[in-house]
C-alpha positions, 0 to 999 in steps of 0.5 A: 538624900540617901536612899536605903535599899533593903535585901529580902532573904528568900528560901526555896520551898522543899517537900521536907519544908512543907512536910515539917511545918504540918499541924499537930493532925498533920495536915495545913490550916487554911491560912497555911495555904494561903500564904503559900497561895494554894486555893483551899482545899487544895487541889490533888499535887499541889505540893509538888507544884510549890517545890522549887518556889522561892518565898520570902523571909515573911512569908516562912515566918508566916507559914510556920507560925501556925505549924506545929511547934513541938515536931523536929523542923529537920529529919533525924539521922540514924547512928547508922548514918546512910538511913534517915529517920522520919520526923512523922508519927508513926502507926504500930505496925510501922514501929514493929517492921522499923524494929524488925528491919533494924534486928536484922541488918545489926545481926547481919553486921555482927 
């Protein structure tokens, strides 16, 4: 009798991973967490306590199923290749100080 033996990937959990897998308020579902095993509501540095934690292929299925599907699942490199876009909404005030900054660092270059 052979006996089969499977391999179960497992992916480390990132601040960025949590981040992306938000739903469309930019917050986690009860059942989000919970797969995760963070108690609802979460205490305050949960996030921090996850980072480094390894889960199951099962378990990201899981946990992203219920995030929301139209966000990037990566951040954004700019054209100006060292700065990183954020893949978070953004207010108007942080839209006009983005473009102000980016005005300013082409006219120093040019």
């Amino acid at each position: 009798m052979k006996i089969q033996t499977y391999k179960v990937k497992h992916m480390v959990i990132t601040k960025d991973y949590l981040l992306t897998n938000r739903t469309k308020r930019q917050a986690w579902t009860k059942r989000q967490l919970n797969i995760l095993g963070v108690d609802y509501p979460p205490r305050k540095g949960w996030m921090n306590d996850l980072e480094g934690i390894e889960i199951t292929e099962e378990q990201h299925k899981a946990f992203s199923k219920y995030a929301n599907r139209n966000a990037p699942k990566a951040p954004i490199t700019s054209a100006l290749g060292k700065f990183k876009l954020s893949a978070l909404p953004l207010n108007n005030y942080d839209l006009v100080a983005g473009v102000a900054f980016l005005s300013k660092l082409l006219r120093e270059r040019s």
